[in-house]
N, C-alpha and C positions, 0 to 999 in steps of 0.2 A: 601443263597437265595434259595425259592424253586422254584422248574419246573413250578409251575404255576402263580408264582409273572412274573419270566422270560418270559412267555407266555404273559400276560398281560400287561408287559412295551412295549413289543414289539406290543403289538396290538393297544396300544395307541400311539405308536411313531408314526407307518405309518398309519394310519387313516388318514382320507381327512381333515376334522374339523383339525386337529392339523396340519398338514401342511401347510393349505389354512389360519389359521392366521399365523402361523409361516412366510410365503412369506409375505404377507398383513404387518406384524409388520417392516420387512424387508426397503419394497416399502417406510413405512410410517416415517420409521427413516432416509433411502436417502433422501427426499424428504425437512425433515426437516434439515438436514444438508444442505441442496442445497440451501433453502432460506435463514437461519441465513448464510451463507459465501456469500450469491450476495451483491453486489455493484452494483448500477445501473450505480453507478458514473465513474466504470472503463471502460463502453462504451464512454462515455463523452472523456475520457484519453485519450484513442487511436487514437482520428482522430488529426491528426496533423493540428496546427492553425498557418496561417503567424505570425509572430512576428513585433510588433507595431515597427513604424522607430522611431528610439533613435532621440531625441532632438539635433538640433545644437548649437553648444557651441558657443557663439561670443567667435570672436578672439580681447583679449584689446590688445590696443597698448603697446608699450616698454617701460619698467619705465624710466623715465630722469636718465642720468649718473648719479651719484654723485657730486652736486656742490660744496660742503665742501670740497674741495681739499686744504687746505691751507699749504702745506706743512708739519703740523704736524705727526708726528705718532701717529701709536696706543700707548695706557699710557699702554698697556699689554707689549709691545714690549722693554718698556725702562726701 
């Protein structure tokens, strides 16, 4: 490379123009990052909500003993 190309990158690096969009491009890429990742929904999330009272279950009665009691066994049994 010559002295004078060397001279010339370096006068365009720090120039204001190429800095001032370089930040600008910067700002403009956060910024779009920052919208596509919001969820408006995860303010919703955070406040904690009572929780609905659970339904009472009737209590049924007790099923009748077993009146087939005739002495038999079980036909597994024999």
């Amino acid at each position: 490379m010559s002295e004078e190309l060397k001279v010339l990158l370096v006068q365009v690096i720090t120039s204001w123009q190429v800095i001032a969009v370089t930040v600008a491009l910067i700002l403009y890429i956060g910024m779009v990052r920052y919208v596509t990742q919001y969820d408006p929904m995860a303010r919703v999330h955070n406040i904690p909500r009572p929780k609905p009272p659970k339904p009472k279950k009737e209590k049924k009665p007790p099923a009748p003993a077993a009146a087939d009691d005739d002495g038999l066994e079980d036909a597994e049994s024999a």
